[in-house]
N, C-alpha and C positions, 0 to 999 in steps of 0.2 A: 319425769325422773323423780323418784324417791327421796326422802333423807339422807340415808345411807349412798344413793350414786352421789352424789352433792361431794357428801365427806369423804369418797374413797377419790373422787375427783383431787379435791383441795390436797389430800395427800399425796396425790400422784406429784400433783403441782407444785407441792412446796419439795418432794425430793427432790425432782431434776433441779427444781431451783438452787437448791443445797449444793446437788451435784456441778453447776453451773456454777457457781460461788467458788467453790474449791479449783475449779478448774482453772476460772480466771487469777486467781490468787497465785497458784502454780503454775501456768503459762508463763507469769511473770518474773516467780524468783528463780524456780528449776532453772535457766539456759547458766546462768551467772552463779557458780558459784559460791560458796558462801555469805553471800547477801543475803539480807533479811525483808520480812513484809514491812515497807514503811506504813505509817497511818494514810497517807493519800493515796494508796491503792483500794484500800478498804469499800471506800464510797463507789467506787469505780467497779469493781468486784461486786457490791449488793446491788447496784442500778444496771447491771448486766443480767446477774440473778433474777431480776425481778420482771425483766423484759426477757428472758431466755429464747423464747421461739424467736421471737424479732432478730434477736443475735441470731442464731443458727440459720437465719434465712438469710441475712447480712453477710454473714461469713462465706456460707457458699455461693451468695453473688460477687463478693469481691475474687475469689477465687477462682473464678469461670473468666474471669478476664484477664 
């Protein structure tokens, strides 16, 4: 694989990342309210992001049970 697959990869990669970011972020504050994103969600939110498929396969194993 080429240069170009490489970086159309890494792009793919960092959008669901992104997308994963934001999701956990608002899993969290959307159900409640009013409430805001504290700082210790943050870290929690990018180390999900960054592990994305892990999560997604996590998730649907917890959920099968």
């Amino acid at each position: 694989m080429g240069r170009r697959g490489w970086l159309i990869g890494l792009c793919l990669y960092s959008l669901a990342a992104s997308a994963d970011f934001a999701y956990h972020l608002m899993a969290d504050v959307l159900p409640v309210a009013g409430r805001t994103i504290n700082y210790a969600e943050l870290p929690v939110a990018y180390a999900a992001a960054l592990f994305w498929p892990l999560d997604l396969v996590a998730m649907a194993l917890l959920s099968a049970k």
